[in-house]
PLY file of the C-alpha trace (Angstrom):
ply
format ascii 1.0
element vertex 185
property float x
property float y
property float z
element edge 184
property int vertex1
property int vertex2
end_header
0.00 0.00 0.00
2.50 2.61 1.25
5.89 3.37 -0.42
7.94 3.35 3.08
10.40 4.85 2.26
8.46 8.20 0.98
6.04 7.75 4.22
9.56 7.92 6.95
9.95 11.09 5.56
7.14 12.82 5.66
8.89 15.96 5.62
6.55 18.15 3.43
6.44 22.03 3.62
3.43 22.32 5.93
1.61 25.17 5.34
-1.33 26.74 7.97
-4.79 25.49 7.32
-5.88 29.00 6.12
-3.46 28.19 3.12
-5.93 25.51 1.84
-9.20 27.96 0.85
-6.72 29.71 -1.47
-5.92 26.46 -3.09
-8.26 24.25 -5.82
-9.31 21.69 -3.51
-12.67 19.56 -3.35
-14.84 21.33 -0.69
-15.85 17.92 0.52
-11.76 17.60 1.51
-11.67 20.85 2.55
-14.28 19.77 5.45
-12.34 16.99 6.07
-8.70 18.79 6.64
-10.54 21.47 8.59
-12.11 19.27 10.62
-12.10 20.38 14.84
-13.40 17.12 16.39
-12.33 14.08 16.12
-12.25 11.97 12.62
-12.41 8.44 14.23
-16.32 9.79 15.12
-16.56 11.16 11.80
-15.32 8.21 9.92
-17.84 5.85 12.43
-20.79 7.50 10.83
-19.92 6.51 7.30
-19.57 3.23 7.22
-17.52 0.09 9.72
-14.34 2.16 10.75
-11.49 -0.66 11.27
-7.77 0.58 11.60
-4.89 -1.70 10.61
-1.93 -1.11 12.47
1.38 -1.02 10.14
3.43 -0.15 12.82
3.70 0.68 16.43
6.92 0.54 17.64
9.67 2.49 19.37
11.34 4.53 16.37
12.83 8.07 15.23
10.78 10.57 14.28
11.81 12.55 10.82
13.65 16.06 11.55
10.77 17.88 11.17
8.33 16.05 13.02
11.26 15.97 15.92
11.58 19.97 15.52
7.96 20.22 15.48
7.50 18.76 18.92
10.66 20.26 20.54
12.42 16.78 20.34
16.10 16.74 21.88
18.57 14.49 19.38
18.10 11.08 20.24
14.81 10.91 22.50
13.05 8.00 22.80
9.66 8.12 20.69
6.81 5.72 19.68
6.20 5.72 15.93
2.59 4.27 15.22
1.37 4.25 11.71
-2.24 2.81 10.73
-4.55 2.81 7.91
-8.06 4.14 8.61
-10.49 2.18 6.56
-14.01 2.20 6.01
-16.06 -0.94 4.91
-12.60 -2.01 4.46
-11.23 0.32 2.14
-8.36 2.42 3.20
-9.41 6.26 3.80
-6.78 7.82 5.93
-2.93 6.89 6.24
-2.00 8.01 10.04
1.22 8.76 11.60
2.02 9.47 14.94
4.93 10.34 17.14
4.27 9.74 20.30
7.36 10.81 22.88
8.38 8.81 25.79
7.92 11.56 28.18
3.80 11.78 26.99
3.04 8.21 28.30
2.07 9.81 31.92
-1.35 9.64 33.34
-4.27 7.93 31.32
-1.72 8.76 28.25
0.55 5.92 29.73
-1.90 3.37 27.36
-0.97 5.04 23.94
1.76 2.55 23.31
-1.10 -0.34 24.00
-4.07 0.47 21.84
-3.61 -1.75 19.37
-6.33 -1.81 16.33
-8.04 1.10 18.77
-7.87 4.75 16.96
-5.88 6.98 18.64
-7.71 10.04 18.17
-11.03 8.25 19.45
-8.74 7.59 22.68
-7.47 11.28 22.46
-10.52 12.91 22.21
-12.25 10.79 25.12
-10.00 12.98 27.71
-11.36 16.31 29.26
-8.35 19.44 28.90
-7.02 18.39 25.59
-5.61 21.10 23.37
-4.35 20.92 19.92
-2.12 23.21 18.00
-3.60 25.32 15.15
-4.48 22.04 12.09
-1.11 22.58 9.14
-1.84 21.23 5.63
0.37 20.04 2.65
-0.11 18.33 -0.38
2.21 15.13 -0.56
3.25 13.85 -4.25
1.95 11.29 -6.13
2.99 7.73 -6.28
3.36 7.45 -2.70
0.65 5.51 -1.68
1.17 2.28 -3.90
-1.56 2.13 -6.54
-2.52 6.01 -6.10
-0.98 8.21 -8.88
-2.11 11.21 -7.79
-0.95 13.69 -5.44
-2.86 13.41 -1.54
-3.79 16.26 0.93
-2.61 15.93 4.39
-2.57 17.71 7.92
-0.98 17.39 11.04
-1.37 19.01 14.68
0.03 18.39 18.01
-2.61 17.32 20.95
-0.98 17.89 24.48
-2.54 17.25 27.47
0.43 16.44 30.05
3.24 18.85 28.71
4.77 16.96 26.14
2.72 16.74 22.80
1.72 13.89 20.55
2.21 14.75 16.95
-0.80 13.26 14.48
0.00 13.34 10.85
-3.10 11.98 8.81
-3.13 11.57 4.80
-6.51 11.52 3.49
-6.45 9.51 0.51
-8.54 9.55 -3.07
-11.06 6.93 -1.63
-12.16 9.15 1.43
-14.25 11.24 -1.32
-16.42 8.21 -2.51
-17.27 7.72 0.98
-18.55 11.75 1.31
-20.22 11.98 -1.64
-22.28 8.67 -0.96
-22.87 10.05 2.77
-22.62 13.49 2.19
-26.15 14.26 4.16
-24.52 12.48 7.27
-21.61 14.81 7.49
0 1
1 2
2 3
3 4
4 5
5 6
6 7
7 8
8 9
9 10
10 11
11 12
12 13
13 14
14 15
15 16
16 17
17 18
18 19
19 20
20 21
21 22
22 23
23 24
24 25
25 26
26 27
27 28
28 29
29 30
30 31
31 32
32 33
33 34
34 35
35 36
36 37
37 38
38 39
39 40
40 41
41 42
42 43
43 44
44 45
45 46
46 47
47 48
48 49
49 50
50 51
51 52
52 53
53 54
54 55
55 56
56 57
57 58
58 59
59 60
60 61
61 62
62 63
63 64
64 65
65 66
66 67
67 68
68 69
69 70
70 71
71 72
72 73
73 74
74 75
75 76
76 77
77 78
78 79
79 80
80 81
81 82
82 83
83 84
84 85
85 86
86 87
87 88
88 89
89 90
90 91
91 92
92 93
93 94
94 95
95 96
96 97
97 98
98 99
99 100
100 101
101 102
102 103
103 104
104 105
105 106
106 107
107 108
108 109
109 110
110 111
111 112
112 113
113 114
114 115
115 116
116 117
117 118
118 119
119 120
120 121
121 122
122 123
123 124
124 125
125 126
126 127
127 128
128 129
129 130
130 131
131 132
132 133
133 134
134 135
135 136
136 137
137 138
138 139
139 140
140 141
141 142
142 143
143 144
144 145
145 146
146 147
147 148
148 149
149 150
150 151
151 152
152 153
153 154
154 155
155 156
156 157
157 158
158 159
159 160
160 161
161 162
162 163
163 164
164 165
165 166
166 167
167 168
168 169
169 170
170 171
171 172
172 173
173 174
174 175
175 176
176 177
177 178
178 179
179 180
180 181
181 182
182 183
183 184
């Protein structure tokens, strides 16, 4: 599905969300990158939401992901990458860095969800705050079988000092699943 070695890098110029309404973008992935709340709720409306882990596993985190969270050289971090998928059709390609120093209080179960979303889990907890959604537009061919280029965001959700970092690619087949649904959105 995923051309790894594109995906570890993930260093894209993000750009602020506010960049995206002065772009040619579908509105209905427009709703989708601007979204607030939490996706895992908005993806369980459209359909049987199932995530297959790909990874979840102590790892490094690309330089920009690391500068993005404030990273010193060399600290420990959980990488966990999933597919999203509807009705079992992959929707969303996730990755998240998840620093040792987050796992404290209910956090401390990150590293053990296992086929559980993490942003249902995230958004479950009362004082969460997320930095301002970034966007960019990752280049084609690097989701195996998709030859065209994919919209992404990411944002950091902090709760006990140290932030997680949630990068989420929604990809080409997320659209079907709007269109068919669009008066449940």
């Amino acid at each position: 599905m995923l051309n790894f070695t594109a995906t570890q890098q993930f260093d894209y110029q993000w750009r602020p969300l506010s960049w995206a309404r002065s772009n040619t973008m579908p509105p209905e992935l427009l709703q989708w990158l601007a979204e607030p709340a939490s996706i895992t709720a908005k993806l369980e409306k459209l359909g049987n939401l199932s995530v297959h882990v790909l990874q979840d596993t102590w790892g490094q985190p690309t330089q920009r992901e690391r500068k993005k969270l404030g990273l010193r050289p060399r600290e420990a971090t959980r990488v966990r990458e999933v597919l999203l998928k509807l009705d079992n059709v992959a929707v969303i390609y996730a990755r998240s860095i998840i620093p040792a120093r987050a796992l404290v209080g209910p956090w401390r179960r990150l590293p053990k969800l296992g086929n559980q979303p993490l942003g249902g889990y995230l958004f479950k907890h009362q004082d969460l705050h997320r930095s301002p959604i970034e966007i960019t537009q990752l280049p084609p061919h690097l989701f195996k079988g998709i030859a065209q280029a994919v919209w992404a965001r990411r944002s950091v959700f902090q709760q006990y000092g140290q932030g997680v970092l949630v990068n989420e690619a929604f990809l080409p087949a997320i659209l079907h699943f709007t269109n068919r649904n669009q008066h449940t959105l």
